[in-house]
C-alpha positions in Angstrom: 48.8 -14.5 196.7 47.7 -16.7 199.6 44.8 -16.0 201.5 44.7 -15.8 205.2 40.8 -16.1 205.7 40.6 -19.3 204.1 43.5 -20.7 206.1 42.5 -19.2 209.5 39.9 -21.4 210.9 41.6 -25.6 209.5 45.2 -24.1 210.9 44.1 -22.9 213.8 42.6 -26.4 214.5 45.7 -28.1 213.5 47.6 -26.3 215.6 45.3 -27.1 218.7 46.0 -30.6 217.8 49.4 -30.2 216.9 50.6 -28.9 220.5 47.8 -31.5 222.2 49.8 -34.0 220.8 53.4 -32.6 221.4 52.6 -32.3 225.2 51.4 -35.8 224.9 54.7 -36.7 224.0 56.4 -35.4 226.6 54.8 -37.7 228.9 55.3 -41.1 227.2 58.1 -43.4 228.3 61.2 -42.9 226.8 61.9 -45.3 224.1 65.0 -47.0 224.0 68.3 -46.4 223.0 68.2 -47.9 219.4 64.9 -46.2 218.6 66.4 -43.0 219.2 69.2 -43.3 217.3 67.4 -44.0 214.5 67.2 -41.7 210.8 65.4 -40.6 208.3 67.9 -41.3 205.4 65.8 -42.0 202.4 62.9 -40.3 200.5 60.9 -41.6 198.0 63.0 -41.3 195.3 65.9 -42.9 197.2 67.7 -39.5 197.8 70.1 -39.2 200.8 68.1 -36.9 203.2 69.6 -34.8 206.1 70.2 -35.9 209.3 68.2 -34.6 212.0 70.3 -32.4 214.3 69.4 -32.3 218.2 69.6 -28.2 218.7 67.0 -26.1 220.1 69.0 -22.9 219.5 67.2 -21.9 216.2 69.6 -19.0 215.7 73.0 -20.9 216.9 75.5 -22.7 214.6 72.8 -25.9 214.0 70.3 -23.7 212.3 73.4 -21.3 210.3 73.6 -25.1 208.8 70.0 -25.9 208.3 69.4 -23.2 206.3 68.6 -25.4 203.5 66.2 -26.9 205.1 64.4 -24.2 207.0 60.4 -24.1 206.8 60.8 -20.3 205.7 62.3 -17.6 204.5 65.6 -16.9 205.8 68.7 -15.1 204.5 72.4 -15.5 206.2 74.8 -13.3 204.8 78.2 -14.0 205.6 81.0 -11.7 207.0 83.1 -12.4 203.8 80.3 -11.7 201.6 79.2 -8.5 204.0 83.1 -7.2 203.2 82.5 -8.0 199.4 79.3 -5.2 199.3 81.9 -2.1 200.4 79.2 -1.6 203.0 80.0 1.2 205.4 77.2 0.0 207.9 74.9 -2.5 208.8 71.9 -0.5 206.8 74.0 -1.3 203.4 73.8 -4.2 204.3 70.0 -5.1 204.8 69.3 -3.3 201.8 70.5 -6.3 199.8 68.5 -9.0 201.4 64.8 -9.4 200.1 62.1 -8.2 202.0 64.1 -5.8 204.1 64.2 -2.2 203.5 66.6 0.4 205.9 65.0 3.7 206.2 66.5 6.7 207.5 63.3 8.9 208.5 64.4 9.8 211.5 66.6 12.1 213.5 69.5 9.7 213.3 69.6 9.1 209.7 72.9 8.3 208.5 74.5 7.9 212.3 75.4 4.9 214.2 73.6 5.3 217.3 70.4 3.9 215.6 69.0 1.1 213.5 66.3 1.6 210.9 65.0 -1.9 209.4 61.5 -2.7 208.3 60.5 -5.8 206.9 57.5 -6.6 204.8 55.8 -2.9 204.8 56.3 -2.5 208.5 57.9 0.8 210.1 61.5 1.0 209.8 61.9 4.0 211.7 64.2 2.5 214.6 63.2 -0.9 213.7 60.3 -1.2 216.9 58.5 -4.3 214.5 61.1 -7.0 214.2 63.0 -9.2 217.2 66.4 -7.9 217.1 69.2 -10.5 218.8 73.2 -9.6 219.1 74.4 -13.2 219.8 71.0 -14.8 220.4 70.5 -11.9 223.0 67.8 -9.1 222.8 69.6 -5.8 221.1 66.6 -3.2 222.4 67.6 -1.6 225.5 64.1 -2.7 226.7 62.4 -5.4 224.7 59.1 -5.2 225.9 59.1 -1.4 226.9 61.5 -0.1 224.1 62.3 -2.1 221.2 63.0 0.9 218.9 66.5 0.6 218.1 66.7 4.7 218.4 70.3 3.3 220.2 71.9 0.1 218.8 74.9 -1.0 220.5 75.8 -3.5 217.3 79.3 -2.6 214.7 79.5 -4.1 211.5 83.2 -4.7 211.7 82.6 -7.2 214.7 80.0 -9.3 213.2 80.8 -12.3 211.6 77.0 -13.1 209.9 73.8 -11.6 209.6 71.1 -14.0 209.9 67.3 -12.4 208.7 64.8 -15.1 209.3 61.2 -13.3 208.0 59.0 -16.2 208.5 58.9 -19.1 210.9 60.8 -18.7 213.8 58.1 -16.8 215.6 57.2 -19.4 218.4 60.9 -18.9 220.4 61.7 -15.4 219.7 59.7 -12.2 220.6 57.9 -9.8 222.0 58.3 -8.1 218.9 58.5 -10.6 215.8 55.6 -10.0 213.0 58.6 -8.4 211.1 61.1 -11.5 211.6 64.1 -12.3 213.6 67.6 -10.1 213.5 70.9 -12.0 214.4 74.1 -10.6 214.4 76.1 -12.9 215.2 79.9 -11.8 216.4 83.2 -13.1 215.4 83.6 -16.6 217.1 86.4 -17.9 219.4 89.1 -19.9 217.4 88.7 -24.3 217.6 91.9 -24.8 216.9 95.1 -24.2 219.0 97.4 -21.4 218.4 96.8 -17.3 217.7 94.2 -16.2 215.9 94.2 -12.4 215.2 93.7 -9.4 212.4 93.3 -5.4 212.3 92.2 -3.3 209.9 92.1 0.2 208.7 89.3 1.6 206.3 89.2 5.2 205.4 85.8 6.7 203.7 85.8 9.9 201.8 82.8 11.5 200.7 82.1 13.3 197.7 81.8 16.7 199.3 85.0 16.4 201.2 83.8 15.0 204.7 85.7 11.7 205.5 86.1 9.3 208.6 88.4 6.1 209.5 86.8 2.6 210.8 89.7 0.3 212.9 89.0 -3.1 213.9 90.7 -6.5 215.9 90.1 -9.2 216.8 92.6 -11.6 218.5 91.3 -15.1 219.8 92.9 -18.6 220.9 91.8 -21.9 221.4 93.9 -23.1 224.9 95.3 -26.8 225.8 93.4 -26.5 229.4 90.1 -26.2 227.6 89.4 -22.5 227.5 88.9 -20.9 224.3 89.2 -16.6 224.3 88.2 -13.5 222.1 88.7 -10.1 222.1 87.2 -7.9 219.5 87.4 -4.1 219.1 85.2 -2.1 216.7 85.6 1.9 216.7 85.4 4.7 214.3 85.7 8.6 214.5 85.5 11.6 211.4 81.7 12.9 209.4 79.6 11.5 207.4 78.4 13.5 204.1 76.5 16.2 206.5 78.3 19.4 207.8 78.2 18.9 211.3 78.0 15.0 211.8 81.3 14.4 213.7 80.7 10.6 215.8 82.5 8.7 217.9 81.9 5.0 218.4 83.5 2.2 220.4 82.8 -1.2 220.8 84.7 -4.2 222.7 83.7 -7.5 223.8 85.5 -10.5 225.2 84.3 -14.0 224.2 85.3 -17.0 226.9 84.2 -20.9 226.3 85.7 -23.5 228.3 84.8 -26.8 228.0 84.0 -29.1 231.3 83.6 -32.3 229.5 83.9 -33.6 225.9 79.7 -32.9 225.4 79.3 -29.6 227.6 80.5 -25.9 227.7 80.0 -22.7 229.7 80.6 -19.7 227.6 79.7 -15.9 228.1 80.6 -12.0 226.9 81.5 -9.1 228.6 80.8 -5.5 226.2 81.0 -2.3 226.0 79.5 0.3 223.7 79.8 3.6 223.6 78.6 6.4 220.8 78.3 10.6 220.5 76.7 11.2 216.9 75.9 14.7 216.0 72.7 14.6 213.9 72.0 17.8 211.0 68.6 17.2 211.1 66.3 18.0 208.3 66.0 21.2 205.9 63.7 23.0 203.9 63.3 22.6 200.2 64.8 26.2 199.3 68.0 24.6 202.1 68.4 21.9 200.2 68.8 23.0 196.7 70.9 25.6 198.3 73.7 22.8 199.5 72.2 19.5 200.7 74.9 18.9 203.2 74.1 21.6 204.9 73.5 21.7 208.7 70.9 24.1 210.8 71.2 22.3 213.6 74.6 22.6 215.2 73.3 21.9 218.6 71.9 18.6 218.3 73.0 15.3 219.3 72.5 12.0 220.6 74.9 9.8 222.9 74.6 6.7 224.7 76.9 3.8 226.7 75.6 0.1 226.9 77.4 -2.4 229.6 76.6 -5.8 229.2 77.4 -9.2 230.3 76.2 -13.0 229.1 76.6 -16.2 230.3 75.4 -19.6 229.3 75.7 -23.7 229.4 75.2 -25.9 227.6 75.0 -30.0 227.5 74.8 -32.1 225.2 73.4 -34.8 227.6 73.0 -37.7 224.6 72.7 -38.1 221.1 69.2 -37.3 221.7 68.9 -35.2 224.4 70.2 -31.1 224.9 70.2 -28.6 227.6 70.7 -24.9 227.3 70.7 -21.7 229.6 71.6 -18.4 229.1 71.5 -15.5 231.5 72.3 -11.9 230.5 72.0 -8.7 232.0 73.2 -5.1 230.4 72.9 -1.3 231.2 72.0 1.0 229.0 71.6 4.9 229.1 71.0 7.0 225.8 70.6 10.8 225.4 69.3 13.5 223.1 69.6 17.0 223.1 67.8 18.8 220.4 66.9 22.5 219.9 63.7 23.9 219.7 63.3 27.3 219.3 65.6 29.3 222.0 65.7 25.9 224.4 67.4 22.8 223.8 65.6 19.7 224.5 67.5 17.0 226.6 65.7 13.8 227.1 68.3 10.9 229.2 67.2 7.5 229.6 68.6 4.4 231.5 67.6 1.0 231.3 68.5 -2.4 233.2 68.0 -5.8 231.7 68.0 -9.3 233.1 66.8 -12.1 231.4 67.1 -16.0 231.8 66.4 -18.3 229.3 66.3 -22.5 229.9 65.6 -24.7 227.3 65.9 -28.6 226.9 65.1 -30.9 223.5 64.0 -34.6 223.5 64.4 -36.7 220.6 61.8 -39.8 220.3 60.3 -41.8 217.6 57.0 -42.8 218.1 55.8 -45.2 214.7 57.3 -44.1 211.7 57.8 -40.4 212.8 60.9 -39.2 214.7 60.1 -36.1 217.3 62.6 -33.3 218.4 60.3 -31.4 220.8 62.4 -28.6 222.6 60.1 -26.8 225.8 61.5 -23.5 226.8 61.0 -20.7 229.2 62.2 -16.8 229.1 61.9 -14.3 232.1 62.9 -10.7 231.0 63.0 -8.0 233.9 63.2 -4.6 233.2 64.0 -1.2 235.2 64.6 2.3 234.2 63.9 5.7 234.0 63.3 8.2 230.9 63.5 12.3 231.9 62.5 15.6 230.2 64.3 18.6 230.9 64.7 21.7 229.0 67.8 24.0 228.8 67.5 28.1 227.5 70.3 28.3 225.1 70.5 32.0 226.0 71.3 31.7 229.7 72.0 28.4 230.2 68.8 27.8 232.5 67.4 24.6 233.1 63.4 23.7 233.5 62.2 21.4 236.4 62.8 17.8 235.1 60.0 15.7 234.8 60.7 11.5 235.5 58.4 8.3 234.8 60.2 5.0 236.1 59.0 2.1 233.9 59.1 -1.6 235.3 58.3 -4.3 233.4 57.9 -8.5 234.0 58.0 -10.8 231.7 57.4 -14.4 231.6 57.5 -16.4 228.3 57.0 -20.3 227.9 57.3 -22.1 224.6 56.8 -25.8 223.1 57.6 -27.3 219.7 57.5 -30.4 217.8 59.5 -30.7 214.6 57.9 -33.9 213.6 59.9 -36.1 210.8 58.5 -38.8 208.6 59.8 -39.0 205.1 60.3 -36.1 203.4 58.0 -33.6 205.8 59.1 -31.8 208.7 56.4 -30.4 210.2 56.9 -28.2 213.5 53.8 -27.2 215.1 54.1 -25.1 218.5 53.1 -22.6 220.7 54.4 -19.6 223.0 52.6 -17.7 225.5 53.6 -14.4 227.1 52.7 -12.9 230.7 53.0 -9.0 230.9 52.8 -6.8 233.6 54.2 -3.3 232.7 53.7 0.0 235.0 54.6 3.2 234.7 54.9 6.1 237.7 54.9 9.8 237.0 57.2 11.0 240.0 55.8 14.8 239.6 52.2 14.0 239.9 51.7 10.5 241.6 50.3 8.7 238.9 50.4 4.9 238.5 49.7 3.1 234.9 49.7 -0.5 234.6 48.3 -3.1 232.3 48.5 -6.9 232.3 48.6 -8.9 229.2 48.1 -12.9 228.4 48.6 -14.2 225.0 49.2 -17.4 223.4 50.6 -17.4 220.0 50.2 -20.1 217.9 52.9 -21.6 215.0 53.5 -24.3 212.5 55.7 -24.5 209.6 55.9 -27.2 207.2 59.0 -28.2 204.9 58.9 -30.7 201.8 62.2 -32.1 200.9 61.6 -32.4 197.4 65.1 -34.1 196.5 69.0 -32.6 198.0 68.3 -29.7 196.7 64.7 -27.9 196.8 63.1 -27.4 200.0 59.3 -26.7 199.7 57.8 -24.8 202.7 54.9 -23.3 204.0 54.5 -22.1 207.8 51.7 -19.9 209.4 52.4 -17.6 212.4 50.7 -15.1 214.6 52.8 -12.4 216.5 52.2 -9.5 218.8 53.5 -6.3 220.1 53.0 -5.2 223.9 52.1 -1.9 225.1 55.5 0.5 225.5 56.1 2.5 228.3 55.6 5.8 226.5 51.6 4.5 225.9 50.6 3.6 229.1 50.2 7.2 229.6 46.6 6.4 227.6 45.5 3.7 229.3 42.7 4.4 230.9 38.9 2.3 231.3 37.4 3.6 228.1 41.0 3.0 226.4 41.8 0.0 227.5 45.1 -0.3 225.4 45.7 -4.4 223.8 48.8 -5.3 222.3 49.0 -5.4 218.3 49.0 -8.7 216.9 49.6 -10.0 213.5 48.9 -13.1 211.1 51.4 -14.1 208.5 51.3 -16.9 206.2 54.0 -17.7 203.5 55.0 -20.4 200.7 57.8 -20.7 199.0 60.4 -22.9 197.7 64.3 -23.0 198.1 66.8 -24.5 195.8 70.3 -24.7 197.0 73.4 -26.6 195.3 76.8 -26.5 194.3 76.5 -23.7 191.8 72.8 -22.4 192.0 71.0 -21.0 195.0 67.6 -19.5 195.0 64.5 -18.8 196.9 61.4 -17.1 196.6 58.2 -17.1 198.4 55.3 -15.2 198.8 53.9 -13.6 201.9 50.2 -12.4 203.1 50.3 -10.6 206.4 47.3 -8.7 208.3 48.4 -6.7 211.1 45.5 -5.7 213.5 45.5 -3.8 216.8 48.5 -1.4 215.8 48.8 1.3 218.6 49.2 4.5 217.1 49.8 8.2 218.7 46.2 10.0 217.6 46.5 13.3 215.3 46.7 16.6 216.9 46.7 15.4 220.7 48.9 16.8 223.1 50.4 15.5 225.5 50.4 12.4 223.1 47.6 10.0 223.3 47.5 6.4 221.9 44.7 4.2 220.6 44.7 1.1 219.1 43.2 2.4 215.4 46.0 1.0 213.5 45.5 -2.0 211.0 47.1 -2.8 207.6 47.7 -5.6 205.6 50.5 -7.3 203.3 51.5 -9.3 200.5 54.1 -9.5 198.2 56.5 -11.7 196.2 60.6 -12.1 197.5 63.0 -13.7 195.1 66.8 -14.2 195.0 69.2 -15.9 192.9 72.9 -16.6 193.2 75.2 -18.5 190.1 78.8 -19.8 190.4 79.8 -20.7 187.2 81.7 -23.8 187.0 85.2 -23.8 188.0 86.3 -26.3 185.2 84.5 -24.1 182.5 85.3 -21.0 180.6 83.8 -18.7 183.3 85.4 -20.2 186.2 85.7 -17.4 189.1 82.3 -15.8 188.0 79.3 -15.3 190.3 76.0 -13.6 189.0 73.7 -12.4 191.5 69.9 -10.8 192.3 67.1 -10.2 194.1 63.7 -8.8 193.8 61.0 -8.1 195.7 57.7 -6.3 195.8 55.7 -5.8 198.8 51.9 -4.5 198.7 51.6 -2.7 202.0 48.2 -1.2 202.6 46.4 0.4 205.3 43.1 -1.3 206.5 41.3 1.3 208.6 40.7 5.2 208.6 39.6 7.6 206.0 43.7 6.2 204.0 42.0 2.7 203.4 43.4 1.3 200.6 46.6 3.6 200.3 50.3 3.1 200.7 52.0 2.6 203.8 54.1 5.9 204.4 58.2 5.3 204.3 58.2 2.0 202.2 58.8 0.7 198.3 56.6 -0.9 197.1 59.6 -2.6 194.8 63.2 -3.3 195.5 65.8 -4.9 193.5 69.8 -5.7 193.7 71.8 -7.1 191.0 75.6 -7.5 190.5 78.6 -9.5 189.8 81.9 -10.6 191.7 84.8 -11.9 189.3 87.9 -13.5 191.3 91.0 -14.7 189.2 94.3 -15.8 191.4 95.0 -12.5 194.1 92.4 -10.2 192.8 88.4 -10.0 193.1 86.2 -7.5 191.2 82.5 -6.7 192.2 80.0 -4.7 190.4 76.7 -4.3 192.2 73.4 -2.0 191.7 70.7 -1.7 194.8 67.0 0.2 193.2 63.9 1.6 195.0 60.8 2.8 194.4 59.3 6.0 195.4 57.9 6.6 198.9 55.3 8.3 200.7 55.8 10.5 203.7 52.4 10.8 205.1 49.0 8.4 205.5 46.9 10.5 202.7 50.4 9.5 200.1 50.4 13.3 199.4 52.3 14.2 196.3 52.7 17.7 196.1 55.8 18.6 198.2 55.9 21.3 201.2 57.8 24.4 201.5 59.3 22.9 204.9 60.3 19.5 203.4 58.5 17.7 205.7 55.6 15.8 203.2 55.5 15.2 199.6 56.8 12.0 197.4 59.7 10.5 198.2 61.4 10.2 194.3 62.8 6.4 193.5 66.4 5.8 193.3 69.0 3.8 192.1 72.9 3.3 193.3 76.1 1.6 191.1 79.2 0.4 193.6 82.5 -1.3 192.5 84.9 -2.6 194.4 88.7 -4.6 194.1 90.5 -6.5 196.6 93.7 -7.7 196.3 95.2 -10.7 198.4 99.4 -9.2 198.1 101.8 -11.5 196.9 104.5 -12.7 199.2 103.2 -11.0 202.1 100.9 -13.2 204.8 98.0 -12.5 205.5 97.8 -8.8 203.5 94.5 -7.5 201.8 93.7 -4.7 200.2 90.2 -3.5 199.6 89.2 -0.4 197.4 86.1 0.6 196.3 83.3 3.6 195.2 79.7 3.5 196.4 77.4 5.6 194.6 79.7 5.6 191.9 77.5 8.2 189.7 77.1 10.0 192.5 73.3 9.9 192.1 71.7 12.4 194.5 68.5 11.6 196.8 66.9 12.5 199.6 64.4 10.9 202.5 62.2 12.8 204.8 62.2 13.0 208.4 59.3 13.1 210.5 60.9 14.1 213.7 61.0 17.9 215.1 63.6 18.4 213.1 61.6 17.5 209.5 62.5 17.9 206.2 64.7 16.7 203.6 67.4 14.7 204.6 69.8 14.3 201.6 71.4 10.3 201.2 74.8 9.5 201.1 76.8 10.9 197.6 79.6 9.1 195.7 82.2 7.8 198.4 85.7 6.4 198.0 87.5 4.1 200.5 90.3 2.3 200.7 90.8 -0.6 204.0 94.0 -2.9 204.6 93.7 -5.8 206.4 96.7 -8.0 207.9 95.9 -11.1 209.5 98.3 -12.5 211.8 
């Protein structure tokens, strides 16, 4: 594995250097015309190289294209190869890509209202370590005060890719990046002229006789005048495998882009989400071998709505010049009521988000290097409220509600360098955040505030071997702020500092006609991680948290060729182990609690003329539920190992002849209907039994 201490003190100099010299740039004349225009086309073997594109949006349509070439590990999956997996939800989905693990320890497990996504080792549990984007924009319903993703207004059936960058993107994106960078990305508005549109029906039936339907559309059009539109609609209704676990979900958008001239484009999205997920909650050993579908918890749910709107511009000003902004603002309010004892507990929450984001990238040679430095600059303002009621289930009775309001400011600025000569491209930068959060308890008159400053230093390196392997390398430090809920424990003798992280990588990425593959290795040390202290109540936070990681991601994809005997084949896998340790406390040296240690998937997809066959397998290891990685399992559920697993899914779809437009899809997950289980570490602990053998069948006309 790669060392951090050795590279700490040389890369942090570089990168002092590195940015010195970038802002130098910046204020040298501009060169002229025909030294901007100029390549890198040649390397030293004479190979063809890449042509530099002028973007500054890392997670836009010139990075989905760069892939190849990116200074780290990234994985795009595809909304054709997302319908090839049978996945039923975003989480089936990550489970596939390396380094990513979806967890379902929490309250929500197997709803939609919430995503569970941990990278690397880190937390899944409502996802609170990685930056999370829906179209480039923030997902959390407060990304400096809340980035949990306990509600996530994002539908698989409306997303058109899944980009999962884990390592070197962290100088653009944040608060919350030491786990990577999230994009869905939704279905795009039609180029071409005419009417674009599909719908689809899927229907999912579970193994003990719970079912629900997913619908989708889309209808989009590219129009003479300029104006390019979208609609998309994602909803479902019906259970998952739990008794009790009826949900509700809808979720529109409409898409506009109009071009004003033939290098510049305003474009935007209005959306609306809206979910009510009934959650079973955990159970008891004895309730669990007694019927694992069972629910004790009738009562409890979780709701929410999320109104949102985004605009942005954006101008291509020359072949080596761009400007971008965006400006978004969105509404959020989520709910839970659960029970506890003879009350039920209702906790509402709203949130309001404005953020606006300019950014502008200069091309320049200066010598035998070509520059694309991009300067940006990020204000996020949040507002809202989270409440505390409780109701007695007996006579309806409600307790005095007790109300913080939250406000946060935040101001981000950011500079980069991707500096090409020959082969390299080497991108140093730097982003530095300004904080300042506060927090007011309306029933006693408190105030808690705290101010944070931090600059975050970056730089990734590529090798381009030949036109097909990248070699990379990139070093990046990270940080979390303090949430809303912690300021409660600020006070002088806890003077509460956000959690920063260190992460180096290498790796290597091959990527042809036939073959693609990747693997690189990882060291991260996370320091500073605010956690809630044992045994206090109310809750008080310190920061007493560190662990450290390293680990080994590799993936593999073959297309046999078309011309041979095994034409229409594709063979596919990944593997990855991750060494995730805490670093502090009397647990030193043991497990992280909720994570693998090693994950694998491994399958095949056969097409021949109409018809398409896919065979897949995802695998984990066991778990632990607790810091001490206790073995021996409680009566309640709540602790003990979590036992390994492994899942088979097929799947055929069927393009029907002499119809347009008309697929079929048909498929079982879980196909040996292996049984498993997770813990939750809510209120409502215990085991919380994974999804049995499902069949579904989904038609698709396209119009």
């Amino acid at each position: 594995m790669v060392s951090t201490k050795s590279c700490k003190s040389p890369i942090a100099r570089r990168l002092k250097c590195s940015t010195a010299v970038s802002l130098a740039f910046l204020a040298l004349p501009g060169p002229t015309l025909a030294q901007q225009s100029a390549t890198l086309t040649d390397d030293a073997n004479g190979t063809a190289l890449e042509t530099i594109q002028v973007s500054g949006d890392w997670l836009g349509s010139g990075l989905q294209n760069s892939v190849k070439r990116y200074p780290g590990a990234r994985t795009v999956v595809q909304k054709e190869e997302i319908e090839n997996t049978g996945a039923a939800n975003i989480g089936d989905v990550m489970r596939r890509i390396p380094g990513v693990q979806s967890t379902d320890n929490s309250g929500t497990a197997g709803s939609a209202i919430s995503l569970n996504i941990g990278v690397r080792g880190l937390t899944g549990r409502y996802s609170p370590r990685s930056t999370v984007l829906l179209d480039g924009i923030p997902l959390a319903v407060a990304p400096y005060g809340q980035p949990q993703l306990s509600f996530a207004p994002v539908s698989l059936n409306n997303i058109e890719s899944i980009d999962v960058v884990r390592g070197g993107g962290a100088v653009r994106y944040g608060p919350q990046n030491v786990g990577g960078i999230i994009n869905f990305k939704t279905r795009a508005i039609p180029d071409e002229p005419g009417l674009t549109a599909d719908a689809s029906v899927r229907y999912n039936n579970y193994e003990d006789g719970k079912s629900n339907k997913q619908y989708s559309t889309f209808i989009g059009s590219q129009l003479d005048n300029g104006l390019g539109l979208a609609l998309l609609y994602s909803g479902s209704d019906g259970s998952s495998w739990r008794a009790g676990s009826e949900e509700t979900v809808n979720d529109f958008a409409l898409k506009f882009r109009y071009k004003l001239t033939p290098t510049s484009e305003f474009f935007g999205k209005t959306s609306y989400y809206d979910v009510k997920s009934r959650t079973p909650g955990g159970l008891t050993v004895a309730q669990y071998n007694a019927d694992p579908f069972q629910n004790t918890r009738p009562t409890d749910f979780w709701s929410g709505t999320r109104k949102g709107f985004d605009a942005g511009y954006l101008n291509t000003l020359s072949d080596t010049q761009e400007f971008e902004v965006r400006t978004y603002y969105n509404e959020s309010f989520r709910q839970s009521v659960l029970i506890s004892y003879a009350n039920l507990v209702h906790q509402p929450r709203n949130y309001q988000v404005l953020g606006v984001e300019p950014r502008y990238t200069q091309r320049f040679n200066l010598g035998n290097t070509t520059n694309d430095v991009t300067v940006g600059y990020r204000y996020i303002r949040e507002r809202g409220d989270d409440n505390n009621f409780n109701q007695v289930i007996a006579s309806g009775a409600q307790t005095p509600q007790t109300t913080f309001e939250n406000a946060t400011d935040a101001h981000t600025a950011y500079i980069d360098d991707k500096i090409s000569f020959g082969a390299w491209r080497i991108t140093p930068g730097i982003r530095f955040e300004h904080i300042h959060s506060t927090r007011d308890d309306l029933k006693t008159g408190n105030t808690f505030e705290t101010k944070n400053n931090k600059p975050l230093p970056s730089l990734s390196i590529a090798y381009l071997l030949n036109r097909d392997i990248t070699l990379f390398t990139n070093y990046t430090t990270s940080f979390g702020p303090v949430q809303n809920t912690q300021l409660n424990s600020q006070t002088p003798n806890n003077p509460l500092i956000p959690e920063l992280a260190k992460t180096i990588e290498a790796g290597a990425r091959w990527k042809s006609k036939q073959l693609s593959a990747e693997v690189t290795v990882f060291n991260m040390r996370f320091d500073n991680q605010i956690q809630q202290v044992p045994g206090t109540l109310p809750a008080t936070f310190m920061n007493i948290g560190k662990t450290k990681h390293d680990g080994i991601e590799i993936a593999v994809d073959y297309a046999f060729d078309k011309d041979g005997r095994l034409a229409g084949l594709n063979l596919f896998a990944n593997y990855t182990y991750t060494r995730a340790l805490q670093d502090s406390g009397v647990n030193r040296g043991l497990d992280v609690p909720f994570y693998s240690r090693t994950t694998d998937t491994i399958g095949a997809r056969y097409q021949t003329g109409p018809w398409g066959f896919n065979l897949s397998s995802t695998h984990q290891s066991r778990q632990f539920a607790d810091n001490a990685n206790t073995i021996a399992e409680t009566a309640d559920g709540s602790n003990g190992e979590i036992p390994g697993f492994r899942t088979l899914n097929v799947q055929i779809d069927w393009k029907v002849p002499d119809t347009k437009g008309f697929d079929v899809f048909a498929g079982i997950n879980n196909l040996t209907d292996k049984r498993y289980y997770t813990r939750n570490v809510d209120s409502n602990a215990g085991r919380m039994v994974g999804a049995p053998r499902m069949v579904y069948v989904q038609g698709r006309y396209t119009f």
